[in-house]
KOLGU-392129 format. One record per residue (C-alpha): residue number from 1; residue in one letter; x, y, z. Coordinates in steps of 0.2 Angstrom, whole numbers, plus 5000, padded with zeros to 4 digits. Layout:
NUM; a; X; Y; Z
...
//
This chain:
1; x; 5000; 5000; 5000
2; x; 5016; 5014; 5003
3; x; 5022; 5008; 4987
4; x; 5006; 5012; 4979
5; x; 5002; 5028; 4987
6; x; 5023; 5033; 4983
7; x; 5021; 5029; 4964
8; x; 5005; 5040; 4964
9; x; 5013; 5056; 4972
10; x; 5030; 5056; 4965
11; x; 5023; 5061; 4948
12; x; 5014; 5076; 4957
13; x; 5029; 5079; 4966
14; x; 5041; 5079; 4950
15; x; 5026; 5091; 4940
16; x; 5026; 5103; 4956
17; x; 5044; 5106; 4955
18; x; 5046; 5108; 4937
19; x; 5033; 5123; 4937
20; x; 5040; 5133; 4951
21; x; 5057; 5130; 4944
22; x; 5051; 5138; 4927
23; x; 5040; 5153; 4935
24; x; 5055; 5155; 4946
25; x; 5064; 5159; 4930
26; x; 5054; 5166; 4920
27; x; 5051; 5179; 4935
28; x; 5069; 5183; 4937
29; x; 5072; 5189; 4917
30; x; 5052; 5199; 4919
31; x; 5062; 5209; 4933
32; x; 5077; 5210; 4921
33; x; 5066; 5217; 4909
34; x; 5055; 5228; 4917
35; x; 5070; 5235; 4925
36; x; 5079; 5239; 4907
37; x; 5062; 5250; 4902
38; x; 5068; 5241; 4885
39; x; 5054; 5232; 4873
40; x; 5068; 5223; 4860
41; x; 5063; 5233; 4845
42; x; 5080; 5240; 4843
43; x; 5099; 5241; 4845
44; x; 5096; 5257; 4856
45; x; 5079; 5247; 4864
46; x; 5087; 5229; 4866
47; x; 5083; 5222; 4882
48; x; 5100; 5221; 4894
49; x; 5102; 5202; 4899
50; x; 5119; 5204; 4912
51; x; 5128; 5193; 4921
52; x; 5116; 5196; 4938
53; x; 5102; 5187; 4930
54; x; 5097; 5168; 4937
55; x; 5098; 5164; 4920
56; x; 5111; 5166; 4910
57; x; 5113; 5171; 4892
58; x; 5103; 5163; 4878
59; x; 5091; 5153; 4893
60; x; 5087; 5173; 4899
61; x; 5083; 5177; 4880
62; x; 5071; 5160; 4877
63; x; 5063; 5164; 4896
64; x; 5058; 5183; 4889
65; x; 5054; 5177; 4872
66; x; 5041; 5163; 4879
67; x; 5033; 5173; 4892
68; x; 5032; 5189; 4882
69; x; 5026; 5177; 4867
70; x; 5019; 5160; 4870
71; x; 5016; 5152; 4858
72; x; 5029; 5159; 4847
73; x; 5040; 5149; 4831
74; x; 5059; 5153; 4830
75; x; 5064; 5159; 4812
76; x; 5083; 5162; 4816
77; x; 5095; 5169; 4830
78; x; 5111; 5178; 4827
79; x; 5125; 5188; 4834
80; x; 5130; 5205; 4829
81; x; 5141; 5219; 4835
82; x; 5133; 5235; 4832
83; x; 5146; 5252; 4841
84; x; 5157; 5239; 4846
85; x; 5144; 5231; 4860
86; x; 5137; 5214; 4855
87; x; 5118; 5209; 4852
88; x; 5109; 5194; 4849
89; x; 5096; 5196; 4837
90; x; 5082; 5180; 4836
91; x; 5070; 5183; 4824
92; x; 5051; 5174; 4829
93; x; 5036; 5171; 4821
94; x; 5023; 5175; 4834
95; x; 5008; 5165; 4837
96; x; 4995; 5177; 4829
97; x; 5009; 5177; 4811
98; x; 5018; 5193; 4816
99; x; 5035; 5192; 4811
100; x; 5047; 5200; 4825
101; x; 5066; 5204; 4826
102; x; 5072; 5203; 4848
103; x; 5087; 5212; 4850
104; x; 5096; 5208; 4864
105; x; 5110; 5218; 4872
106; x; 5123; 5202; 4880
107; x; 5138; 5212; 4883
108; x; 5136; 5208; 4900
109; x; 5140; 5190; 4899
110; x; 5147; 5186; 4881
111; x; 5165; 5184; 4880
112; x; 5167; 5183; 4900
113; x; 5170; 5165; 4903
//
């Protein structure tokens, strides 16, 4: 009967953990965001993702991406240097067809390993 009733709740358990983990993160890049007053339109409005961040790099970029458009098809990422500072730039399809270009300013973290 423990055997039973500890294969039904591990499941639950495992789930449970897995969500707060992933509004935990997405939380911590919303902050990051909110904080840089930037929407991603542009190299002068990329969003900042710096090395303070829970998440780090490219998982800080997918985290925004996902909760600021769920739903949403990659087209392409790249990396570009624009005044010497570099960006990544991730093209999406959003969910309702709109095509978008994310700038991201990563010259808090890229290059610094």
């Amino acid at each position: 009967m423990k055997k039973l009733i500890i294969i039904l709740l591990l499941p639950l358990f495992l789930l449970s953990s897995c969500a707060s983990t992933a509004r935990k993160s997405v939380a911590s890049v919303q902050t990051a965001a909110v904080d840089s007053l930037k929407d991603g339109s542009s190299f002068e409005k990329a969003i900042l993702i710096n090395a303070k961040n829970e998440q780090k790099g490219i998982d800080a970029e997918y985290a925004y991406i996902l909760q600021q458009y769920p739903g949403y098809q990659l087209k392409g990422q790249r990396l570009v240097e624009n005044k010497k500072v570099p960006y990544d730039i991730i093209d999406i399809i959003t969910a309702g067809g709109e095509v978008k270009s994310l700038y991201f300013n990563i010259s808090g973290f890229f290059g610094k390993f």
